[in-house]
N, C-alpha and C positions, 0 to 999 in steps of 0.2 A: 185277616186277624187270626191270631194264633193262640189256644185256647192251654196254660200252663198250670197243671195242676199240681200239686208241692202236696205229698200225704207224710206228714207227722210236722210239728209244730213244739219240736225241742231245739236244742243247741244247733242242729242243723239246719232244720225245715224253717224257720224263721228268720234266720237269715238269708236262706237260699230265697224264699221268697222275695227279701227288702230289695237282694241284691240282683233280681231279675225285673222286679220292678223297675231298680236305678237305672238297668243297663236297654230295657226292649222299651221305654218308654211307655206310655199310654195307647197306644193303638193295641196292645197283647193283652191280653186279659188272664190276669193272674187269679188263682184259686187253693188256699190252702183247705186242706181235711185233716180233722183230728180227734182222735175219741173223746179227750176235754177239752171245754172251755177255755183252760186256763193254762199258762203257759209256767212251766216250772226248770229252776236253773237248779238243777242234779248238785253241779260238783259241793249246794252247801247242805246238804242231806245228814252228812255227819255231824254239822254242826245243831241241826234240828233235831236230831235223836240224845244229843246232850241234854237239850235245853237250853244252847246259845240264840236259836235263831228261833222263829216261830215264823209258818206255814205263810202268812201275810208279807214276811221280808221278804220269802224267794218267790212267791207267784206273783201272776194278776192278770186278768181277761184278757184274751187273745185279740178279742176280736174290734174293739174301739180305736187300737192301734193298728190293726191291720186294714180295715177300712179308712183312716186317717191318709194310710198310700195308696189307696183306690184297688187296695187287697181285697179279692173276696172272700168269706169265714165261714167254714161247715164243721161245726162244730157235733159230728156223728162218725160212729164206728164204721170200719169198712168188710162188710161183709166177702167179698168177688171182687176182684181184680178179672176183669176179663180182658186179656191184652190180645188179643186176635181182635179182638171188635174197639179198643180202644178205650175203655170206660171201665167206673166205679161201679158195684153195688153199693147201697149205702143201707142202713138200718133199718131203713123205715119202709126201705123196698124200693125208691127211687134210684136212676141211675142218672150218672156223672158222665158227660162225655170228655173226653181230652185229645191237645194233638201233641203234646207232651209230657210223663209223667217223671217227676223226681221224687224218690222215695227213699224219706228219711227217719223210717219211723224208730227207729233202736230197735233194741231186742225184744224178744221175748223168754223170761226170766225162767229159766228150767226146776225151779224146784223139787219138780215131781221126778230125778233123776236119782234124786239121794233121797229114801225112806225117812218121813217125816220131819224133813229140812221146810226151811220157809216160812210165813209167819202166816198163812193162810191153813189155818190146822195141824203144822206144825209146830215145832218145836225152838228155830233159830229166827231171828231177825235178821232184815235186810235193810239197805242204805241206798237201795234202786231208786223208790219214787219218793215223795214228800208224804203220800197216805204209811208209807212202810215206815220213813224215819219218824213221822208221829206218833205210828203204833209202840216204836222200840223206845220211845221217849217215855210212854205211859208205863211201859212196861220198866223202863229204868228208873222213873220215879218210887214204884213200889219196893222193884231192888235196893234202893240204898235205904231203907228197912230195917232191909234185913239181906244183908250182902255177903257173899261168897264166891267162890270161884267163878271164873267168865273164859270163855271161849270167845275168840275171835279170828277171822283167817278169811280163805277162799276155798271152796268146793273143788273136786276136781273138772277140769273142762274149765275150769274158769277163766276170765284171758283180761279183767280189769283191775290190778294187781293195787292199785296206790292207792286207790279210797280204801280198802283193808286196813293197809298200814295205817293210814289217815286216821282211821277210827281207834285202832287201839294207842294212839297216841295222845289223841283227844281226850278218849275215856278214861284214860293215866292221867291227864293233866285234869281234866273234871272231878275225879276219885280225890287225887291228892289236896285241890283245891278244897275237898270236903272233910277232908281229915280222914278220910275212908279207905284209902289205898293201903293200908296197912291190912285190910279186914279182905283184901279181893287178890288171891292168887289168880293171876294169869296165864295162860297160854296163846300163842299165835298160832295157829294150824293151816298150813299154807300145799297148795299142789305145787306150789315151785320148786325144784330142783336143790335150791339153795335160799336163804334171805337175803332178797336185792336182785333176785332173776328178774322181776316185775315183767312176767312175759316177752323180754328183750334179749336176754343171754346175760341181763348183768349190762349197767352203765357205768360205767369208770369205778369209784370206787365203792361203785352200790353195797357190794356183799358185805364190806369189812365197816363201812359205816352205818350201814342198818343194825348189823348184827350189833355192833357197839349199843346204835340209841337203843336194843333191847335188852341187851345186856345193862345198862344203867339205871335202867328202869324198870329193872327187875320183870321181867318179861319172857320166860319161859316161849319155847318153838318147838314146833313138830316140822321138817319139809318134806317132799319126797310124799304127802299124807292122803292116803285116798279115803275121806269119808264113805262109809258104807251104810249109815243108819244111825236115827239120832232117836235115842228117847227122850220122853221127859225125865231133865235134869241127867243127861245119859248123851255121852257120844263117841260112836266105835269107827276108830280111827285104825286102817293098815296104813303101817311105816313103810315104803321100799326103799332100796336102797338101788344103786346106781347103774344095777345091770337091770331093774324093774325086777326083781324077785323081794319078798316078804320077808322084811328085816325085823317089825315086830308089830304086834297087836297091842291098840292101845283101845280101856275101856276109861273116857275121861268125866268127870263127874263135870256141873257148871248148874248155876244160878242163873246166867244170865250170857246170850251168845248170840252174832252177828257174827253170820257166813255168807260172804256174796256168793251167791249161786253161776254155774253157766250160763252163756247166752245160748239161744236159739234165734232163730226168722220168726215175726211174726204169722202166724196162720193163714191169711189171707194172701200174704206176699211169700210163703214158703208152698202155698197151692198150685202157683200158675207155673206149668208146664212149659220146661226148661230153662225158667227164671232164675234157679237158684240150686246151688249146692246141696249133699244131702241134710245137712244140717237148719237150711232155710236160708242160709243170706244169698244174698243179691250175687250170681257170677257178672264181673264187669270186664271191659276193658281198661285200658292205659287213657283212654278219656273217659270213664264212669258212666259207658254206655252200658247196658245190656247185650251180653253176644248173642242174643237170640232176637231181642227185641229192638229195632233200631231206635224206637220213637219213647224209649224206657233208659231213663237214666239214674244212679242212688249215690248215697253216701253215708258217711258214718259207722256205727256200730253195725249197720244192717247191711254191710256190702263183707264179700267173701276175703280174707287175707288169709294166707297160710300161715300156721306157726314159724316163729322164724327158728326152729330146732326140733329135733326131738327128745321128751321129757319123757321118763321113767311112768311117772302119773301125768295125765293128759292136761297143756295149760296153751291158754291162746293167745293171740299176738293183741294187743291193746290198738284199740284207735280212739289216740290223743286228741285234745280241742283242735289241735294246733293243723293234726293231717286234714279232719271234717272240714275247717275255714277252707283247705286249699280244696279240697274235693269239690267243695259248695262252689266256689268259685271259677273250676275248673266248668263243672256243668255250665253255670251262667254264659259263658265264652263261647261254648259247643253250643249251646242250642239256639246262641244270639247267632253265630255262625253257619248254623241251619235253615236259618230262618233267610238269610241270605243267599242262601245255595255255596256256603263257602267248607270246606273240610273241617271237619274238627285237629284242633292243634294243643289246645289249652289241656295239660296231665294234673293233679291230684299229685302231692308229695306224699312219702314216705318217711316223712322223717315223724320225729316222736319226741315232743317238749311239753313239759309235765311241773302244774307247782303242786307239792303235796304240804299240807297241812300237817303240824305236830302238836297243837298245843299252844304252847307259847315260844314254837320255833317253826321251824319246816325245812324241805328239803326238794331243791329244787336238780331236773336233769333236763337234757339236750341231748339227743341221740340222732346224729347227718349221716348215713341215713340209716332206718331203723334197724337195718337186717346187716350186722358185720360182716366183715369190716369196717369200718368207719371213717369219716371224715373227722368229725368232731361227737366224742365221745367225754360229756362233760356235768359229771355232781357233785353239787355242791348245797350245805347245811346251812340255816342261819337265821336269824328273827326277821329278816327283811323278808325273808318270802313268807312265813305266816300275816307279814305287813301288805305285803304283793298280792296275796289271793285275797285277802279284805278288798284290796281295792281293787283288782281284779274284778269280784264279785259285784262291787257295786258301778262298776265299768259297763261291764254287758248287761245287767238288768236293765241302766240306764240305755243301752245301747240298743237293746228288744226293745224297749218302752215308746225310743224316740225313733226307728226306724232308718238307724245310722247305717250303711250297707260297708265304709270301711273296714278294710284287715284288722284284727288287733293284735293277734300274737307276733307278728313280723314288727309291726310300727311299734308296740309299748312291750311285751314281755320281752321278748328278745331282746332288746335294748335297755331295759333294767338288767338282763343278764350279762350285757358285756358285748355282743353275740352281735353286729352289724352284716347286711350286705348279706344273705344269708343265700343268694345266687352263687356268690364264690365258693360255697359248701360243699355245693352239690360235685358229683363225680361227673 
């Protein structure tokens, strides 16, 4: 019997669990680790910071459902990773043994890279966790008060471009719905190159269609924007321009401002020696192993991709719901194939498929595969996908809930988008 430990217990770790579950049967003894309790679905973060959703819609305990698959729940921080000896530290000072680990834990959120950015003694708001989108809710309830200019954007180093957009979209259509949007000039302040780079190079007609919804929507841009330091009610923006030299200094006033910060590795998984890049994520292979560590596999936000370009101001390549399902699943395959004495075969996609939220529209893309050229290069605007990610949303909470280990973006996004067979894509 074969001891599988799954540390983080998000969009990844929870399905990678169900779905090592479904596949090694009952003789493997499954073990997720998590700093909470409770398990929380990110992509409705913006809608919680409005005031659409509340904290009870996107969460709910980990662990009645994960016992329900004969999952077992530790619900504790991880101090030590010891991967020479095979095991956990845990918090309390107990250790975890494992003869597999898959580590899904996301980032960890760099605040402290931009002078008084973040909402933990600084200055801007984030749309990371559900504790952040609460805070920036509390905090936008007193703003519409007494309302004024907003800032919204991504930090430099930033690499998860579309919940940005997402929000300053939202918070236009929340504003206007109050009669208020008249009283709050905007800005979007972006490290991207361009509007519609969304750390991809640009998807079909990303740049001239974003730039439009903010141009309509009266929607003021910085790109190319390297935040340097944020005071209160205070934020000092350098402009470059295209060769990375200082096109201009901007001193922007705001009321009210959500900037997604960089990611970084987790602590604990950017400790363990030759685990990870300088920045903390996971170095893997083409099967989501560890090149150092054979019995260490990851996925998601917490594994290493390189930029797919080089940008003027530093921005990073996104990893979509869409690539984690396939990583997650890849792993499941390799270490079912391990366990058997058989090779690893099963790879983790590249591709990049994205529903972004606007309001009372949205805007969805497909990018086969993510690093151009492309196979299918394809955006598209429209109320069906603010329709999509509603039901999207209550898809996979239903889907975390009941322990469903099926694909969903291949079976149902993609096929709302048109997009069948999506083996023929590939190169």
């Amino acid at each position: 019997m074969a001891h599988i430990v799954v540390l983080g217990a998000g969009t990844g770790g929870m399905p990678a669990a169900y779905e090592l579950r479904a596949k090694l049967g009952a003789p493997h003894k499954i073990t997720v680790v998590n700093a909470v309790d409770y398990f929380q679905f990110v992509p409705s973060n913006p809608w919680v910071a409005v005031g659409w959703r509340e904290r009870g819609d996107i969460t709910f305990p980990i662990r009645p459902h994960l016992e329900r698959k004969g999952i077992n729940f530790v619900a504790q921080p991880v101090t030590r990773i010891d991967a020479e000896h095979s095991a956990l530290e845990l918090n309390d000072g107990s250790r975890l043994a494992y003869d597999y680990l898959v580590i899904t834990t996301g980032p960890k959120l760099a605040f402290d890279e931009v002078s008084g950015a973040g909402p933990h003694g600084g200055h801007t708001h984030s749309i990371c966790t559900v504790d952040h989108a609460e805070k920036a809710f509390a905090d936008y309830e007193a703003f519409l008060k007494d309302p004024g200019p907003a800032i919204i954007g991504a930090m430099p180093g930033a690499s998860c471009f579309g919940p940005a957009y997402e929000f300053a979209f939202v918070f236009n259509t929340d504003l206007r719905r109050r009669k208020l949007r008249n009283k709050v000039p905007m800005t979007y302040v972006t490290s991207e190159p361009y509007i519609g780079h969304l750390g991809l190079g640009g998807v079909g007609d990303s740049k001239s269609m974003l730039e439009s919804e903010l141009r309509n929507n009266d929607i003021k841009w910085i790109t190319n924007a390297k935040v340097t330091k944020v005071e209160a009610g205070k934020m000092f923006v350098t402009e470059m321009d295209d060769l990375g030299q200082v096109r201009k200094e901007h001193e922007l006033p705001f009321k009210f401002s959500m900037m997604l910060p960089s990611f970084k590795g987790v602590d604990p998984v950017a400790a363990v020696e030759g685990l990870c890049n300088p920045r903390g994520f996971v170095l893997i292979d083409e099967y989501q192993r560890s090149k150092k560590y054979r019995n260490i596999f990851s996925a998601g936000v917490c594994v290493a991709i390189p930029p797919v370009e080089v940008t003027p101001v530093a921005t990073g390549a996104p990893k979509t719901g869409y690539m984690i399902e396939t990583m997650v699943t890849a792993i499941v395959h390799n270490i079912s194939a391990d366990l058997a004495g058989e090779p690893a075969t099963a790879k983790g996609s590249w591709n990049a498929i994205c529903l972004a939220d606007m309001g009372d529209t949205g805007a969805a893309f497909v990018a086969l595969p993510q690093i151009p050229p492309r196979n299918v290069n394809w955006f598209k605007k429209g109320k069906w996908v603010h329709l999509g990610k509603i039901a999207f949303e209550k898809y996979f909470m239903y889907k975390m809930k009941t322990g469903t280990s099926e694909p969903i973006y291949e079976k149902y996004v993609l096929k709302a988008m048109g997009i069948h067979r999506l083996e023929d894509q590939q190169p």
